[in-house]
C-alpha positions as CSV (number, residue, x, y, z in Angstrom):
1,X,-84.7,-35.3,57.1
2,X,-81.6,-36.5,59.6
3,X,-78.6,-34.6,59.9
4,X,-76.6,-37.5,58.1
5,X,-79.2,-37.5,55.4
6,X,-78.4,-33.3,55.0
7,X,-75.0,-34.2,54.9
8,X,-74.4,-37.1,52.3
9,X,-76.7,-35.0,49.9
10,X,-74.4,-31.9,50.7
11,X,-71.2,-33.6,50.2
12,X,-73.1,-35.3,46.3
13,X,-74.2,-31.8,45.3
14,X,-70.5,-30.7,46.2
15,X,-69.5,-33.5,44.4
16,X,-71.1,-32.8,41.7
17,X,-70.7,-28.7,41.3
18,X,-66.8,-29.8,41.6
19,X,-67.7,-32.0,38.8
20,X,-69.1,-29.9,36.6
21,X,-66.4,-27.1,37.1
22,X,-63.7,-29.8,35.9
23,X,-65.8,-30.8,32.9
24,X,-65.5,-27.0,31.7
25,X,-62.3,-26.0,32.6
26,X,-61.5,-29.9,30.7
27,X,-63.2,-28.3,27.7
28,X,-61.6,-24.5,27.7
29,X,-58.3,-26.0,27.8
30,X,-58.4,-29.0,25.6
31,X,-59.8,-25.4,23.1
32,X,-56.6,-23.4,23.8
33,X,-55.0,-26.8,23.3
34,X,-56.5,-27.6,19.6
35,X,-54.4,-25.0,17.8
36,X,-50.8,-25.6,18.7
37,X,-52.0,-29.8,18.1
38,X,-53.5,-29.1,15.2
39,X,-49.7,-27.2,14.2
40,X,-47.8,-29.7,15.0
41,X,-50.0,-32.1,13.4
42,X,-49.4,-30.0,10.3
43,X,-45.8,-29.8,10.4
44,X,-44.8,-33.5,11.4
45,X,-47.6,-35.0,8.3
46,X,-47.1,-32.1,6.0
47,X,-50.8,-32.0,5.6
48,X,-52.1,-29.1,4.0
49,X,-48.6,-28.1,2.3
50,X,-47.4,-27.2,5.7
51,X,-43.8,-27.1,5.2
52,X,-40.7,-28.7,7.5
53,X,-38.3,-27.1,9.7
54,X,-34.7,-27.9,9.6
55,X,-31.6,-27.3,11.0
56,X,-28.9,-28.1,8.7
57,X,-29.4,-29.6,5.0
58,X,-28.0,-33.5,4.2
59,X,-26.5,-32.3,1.3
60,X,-27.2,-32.4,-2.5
61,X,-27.2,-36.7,-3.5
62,X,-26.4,-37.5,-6.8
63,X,-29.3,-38.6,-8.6
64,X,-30.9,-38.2,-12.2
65,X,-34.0,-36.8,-10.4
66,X,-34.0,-32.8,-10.0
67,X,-37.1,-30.5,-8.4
68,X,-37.9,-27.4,-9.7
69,X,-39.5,-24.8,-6.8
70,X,-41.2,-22.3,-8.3
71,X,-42.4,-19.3,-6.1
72,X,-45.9,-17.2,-5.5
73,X,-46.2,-13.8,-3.6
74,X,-49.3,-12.2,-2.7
75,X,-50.5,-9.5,-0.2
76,X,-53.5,-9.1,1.8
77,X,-56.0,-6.0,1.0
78,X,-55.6,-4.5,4.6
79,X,-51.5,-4.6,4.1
80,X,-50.1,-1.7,2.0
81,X,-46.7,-3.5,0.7
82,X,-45.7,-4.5,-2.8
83,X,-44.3,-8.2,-2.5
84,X,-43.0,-10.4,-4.9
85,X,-40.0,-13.5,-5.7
86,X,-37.0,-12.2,-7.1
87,X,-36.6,-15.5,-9.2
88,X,-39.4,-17.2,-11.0
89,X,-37.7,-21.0,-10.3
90,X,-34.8,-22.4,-8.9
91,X,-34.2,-26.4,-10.0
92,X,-33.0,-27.7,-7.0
93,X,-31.1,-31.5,-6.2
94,X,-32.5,-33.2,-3.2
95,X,-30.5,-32.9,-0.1
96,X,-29.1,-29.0,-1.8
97,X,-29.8,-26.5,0.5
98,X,-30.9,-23.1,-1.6
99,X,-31.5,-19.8,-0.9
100,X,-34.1,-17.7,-2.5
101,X,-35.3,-14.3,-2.0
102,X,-38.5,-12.1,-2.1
103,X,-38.9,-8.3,-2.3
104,X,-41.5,-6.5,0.3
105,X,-42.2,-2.8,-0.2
106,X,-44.2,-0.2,2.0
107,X,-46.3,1.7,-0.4
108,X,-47.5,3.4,2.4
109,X,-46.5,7.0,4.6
110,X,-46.3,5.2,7.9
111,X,-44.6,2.1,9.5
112,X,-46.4,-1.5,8.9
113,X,-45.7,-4.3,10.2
114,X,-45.9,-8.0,8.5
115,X,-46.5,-11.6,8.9
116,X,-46.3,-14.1,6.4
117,X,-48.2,-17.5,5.7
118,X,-46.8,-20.0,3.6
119,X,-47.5,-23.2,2.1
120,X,-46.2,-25.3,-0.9
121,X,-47.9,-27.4,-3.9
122,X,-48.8,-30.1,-4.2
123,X,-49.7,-30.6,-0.6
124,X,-48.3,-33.7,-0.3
125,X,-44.7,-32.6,-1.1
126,X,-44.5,-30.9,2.2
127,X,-43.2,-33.2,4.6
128,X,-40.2,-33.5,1.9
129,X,-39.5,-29.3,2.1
130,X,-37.3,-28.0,4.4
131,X,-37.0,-24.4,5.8
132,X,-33.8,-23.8,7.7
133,X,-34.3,-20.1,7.8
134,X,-37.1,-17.5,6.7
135,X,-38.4,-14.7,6.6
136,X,-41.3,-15.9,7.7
137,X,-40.7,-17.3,10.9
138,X,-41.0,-14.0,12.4
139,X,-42.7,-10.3,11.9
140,X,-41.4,-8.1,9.4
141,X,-41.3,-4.3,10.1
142,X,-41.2,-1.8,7.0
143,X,-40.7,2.0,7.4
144,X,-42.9,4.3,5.1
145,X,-41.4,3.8,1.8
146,X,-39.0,0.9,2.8
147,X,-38.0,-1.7,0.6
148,X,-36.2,-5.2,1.7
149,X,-34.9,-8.2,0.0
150,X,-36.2,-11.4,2.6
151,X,-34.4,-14.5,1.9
152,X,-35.9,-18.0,2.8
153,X,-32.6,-21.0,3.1
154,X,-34.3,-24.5,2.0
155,X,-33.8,-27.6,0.7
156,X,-36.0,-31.0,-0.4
157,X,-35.6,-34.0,1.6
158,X,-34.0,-36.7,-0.4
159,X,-36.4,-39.0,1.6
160,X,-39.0,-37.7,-1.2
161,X,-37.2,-39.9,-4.4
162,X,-37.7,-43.1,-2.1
163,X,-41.8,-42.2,-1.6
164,X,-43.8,-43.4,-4.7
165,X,-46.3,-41.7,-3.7
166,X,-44.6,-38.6,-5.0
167,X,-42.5,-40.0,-7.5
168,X,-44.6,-38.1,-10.5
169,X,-43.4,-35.0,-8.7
170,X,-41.0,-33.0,-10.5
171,X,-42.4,-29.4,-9.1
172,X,-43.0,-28.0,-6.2
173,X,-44.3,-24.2,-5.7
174,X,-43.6,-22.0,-2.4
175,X,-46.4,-19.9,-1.8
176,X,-46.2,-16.9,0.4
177,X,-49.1,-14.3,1.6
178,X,-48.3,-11.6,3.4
179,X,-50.8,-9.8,6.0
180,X,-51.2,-7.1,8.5
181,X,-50.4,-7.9,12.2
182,X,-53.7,-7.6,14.5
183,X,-53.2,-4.4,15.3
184,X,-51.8,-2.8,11.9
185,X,-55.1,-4.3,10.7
186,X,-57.0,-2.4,12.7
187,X,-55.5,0.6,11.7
188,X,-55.9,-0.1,8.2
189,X,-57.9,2.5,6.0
190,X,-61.3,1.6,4.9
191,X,-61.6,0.7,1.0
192,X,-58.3,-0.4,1.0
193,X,-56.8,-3.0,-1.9
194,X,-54.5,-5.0,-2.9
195,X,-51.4,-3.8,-2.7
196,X,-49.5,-6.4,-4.3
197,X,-49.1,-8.9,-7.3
198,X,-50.7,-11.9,-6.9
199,X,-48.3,-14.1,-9.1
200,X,-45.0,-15.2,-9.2
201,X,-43.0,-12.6,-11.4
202,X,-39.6,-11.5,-11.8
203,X,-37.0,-13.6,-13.9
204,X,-33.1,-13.3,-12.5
205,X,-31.9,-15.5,-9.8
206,X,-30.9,-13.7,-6.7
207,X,-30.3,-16.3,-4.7
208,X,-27.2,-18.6,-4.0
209,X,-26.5,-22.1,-3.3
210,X,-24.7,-23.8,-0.3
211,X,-24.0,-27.2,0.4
């Protein structure tokens, strides 16, 4: 075999091993990439009940149509917290920005900390609801026997009475479930249970309205 024989296979099977190296590194990252997509899919098509974020609320509009939100609280097993809504429903006008709250206790004789998942129903209200703030947009820390009221600031879009497709609407329910972080899940006892209701319950309003 010549010497420029040796080399154009050299360079191909260089060519090649470069190649294949891009093809996997193409593949890990378009993995990593799949998640934060797959949430910003979510929150721009509301599919799933994935809620909005907002900024501001428009403002309540004047229209015969009102929305009740109701509101769900449940706790992972490996988290020992009581957690429930303070208010069973809140009828709401679209455009109203409303503030609601939920109650979190440690049950426990040590720190825990908290993150909450959230979702509303039906699904395909949830490009119309709006969080402007929540407790669930970060990590909630709880010191043995702590309770705290978390509020959650809101409002439905009035884009929603336009939409036929939601017009038989006329309630929408914010569900919450609370779980361990990563690591106060692996400190978690064995056996453990629920340590909270896993219903809406709780009848006065403690929440406010702005706007």
């Amino acid at each position: 075999m010549s010497a420029a024989v040796e080399a154009r296979l050299g360079r191909r099977k260089r060519a090649t091993l470069i190649g294949l190296v891009a093809l996997v590194a193409g593949m890990v990252g378009m993995a990593y990439a799949a998640v934060p997509l797959y949430q910003i899919f979510c929150r721009v098509t509301g599919y799933g009940g994935t809620t909005q974020r907002a900024a501001v609320a428009p403002g309540a509009v004047q229209a015969d149509r009102l929305i009740a939100v109701r509101f769900d609280a449940t706790v992972n097993s490996a988290l020992p917290w009581h957690f429930r809504p303070l208010q069973r429903e809140i009828v709401v006008r679209p455009g109203e920005q409303t503030l609601a709250f939920f109650r979190a206790t440690n049950v426990s004789d040590r720190a825990v900390t908290g993150t909450a998942t959230f979702n509303v129903t039906p699904v395909k209200a949830g490009i119309y609801f709006n969080k402007i703030d929540c407790f669930c947009f970060t990590e909630q820390r709880l010191a043995p026997g702590e309770s705290v009221d978390m509020p959650v600031s809101f409002f439905v879009d009035p884009e929603m009475l336009a939409d036929r497709n939601v017009e038989e609407v006329k309630t929408i329910t914010l569900s919450y479930t609370f779980f361990a972080t990563d690591k106060e899940a692996e400190k978690a006892p064995a056996g453990a249970t629920d340590a909270g209701p896993t219903a809406a319950v709780g009848a006065a309003a403690a929440g406010g309205r702005n706007g």
